[in-house]
N, C-alpha and C positions, 0 to 999 in steps of 0.2 A: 532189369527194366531198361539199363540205357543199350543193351545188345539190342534189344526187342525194338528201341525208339529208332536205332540205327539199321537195324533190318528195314524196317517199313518203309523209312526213309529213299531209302534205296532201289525199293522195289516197286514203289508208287510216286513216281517222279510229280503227281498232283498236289502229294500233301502239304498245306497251308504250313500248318507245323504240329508239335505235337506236344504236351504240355504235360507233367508227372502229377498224380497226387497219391495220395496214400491208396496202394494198394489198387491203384489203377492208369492208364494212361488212356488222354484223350487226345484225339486226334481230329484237325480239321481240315476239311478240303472239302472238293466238291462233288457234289449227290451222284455223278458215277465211280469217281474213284472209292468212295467210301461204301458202295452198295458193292463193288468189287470186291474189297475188305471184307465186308459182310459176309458176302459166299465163300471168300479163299478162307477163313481162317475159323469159321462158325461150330465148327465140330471140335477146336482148337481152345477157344477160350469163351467164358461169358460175355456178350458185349448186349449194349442197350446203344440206339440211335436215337440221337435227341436234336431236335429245332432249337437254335442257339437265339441269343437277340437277333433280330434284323434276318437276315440272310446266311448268316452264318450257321451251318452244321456242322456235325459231328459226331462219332461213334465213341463210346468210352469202353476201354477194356477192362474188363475187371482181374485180376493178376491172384 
């Protein structure tokens, strides 16, 4: 999981940051970099995008 947190990290200089939980990683930033996310990685892994409080979005991966 922390390769995968470290990959992203890397490759999407947007991401807010990116947060572990069981069996999944969530990741926040903003509504292009993560609709990016979405299309590079969709064939790759399960994710769900979810409206956070306030303003805040995010995509969770499920691992």
């Amino acid at each position: 999981m922390q390769k995968l947190s470290n990959q992203l990290q890397k490759e999407y200089d947007s991401i807010q940051r990116i947060e572990s939980e069981e069996n999944s990683l969530i990741i926040f930033a903003d509504d292009d970099t993560l609709w990016k996310i979405l299309e590079n990685l969709r064939d790759m892994f399960n994710m769900e995008f979810e409206a956070g409080s306030g303003d805040e979005h995010y995509i969770r991966i499920l691992l």
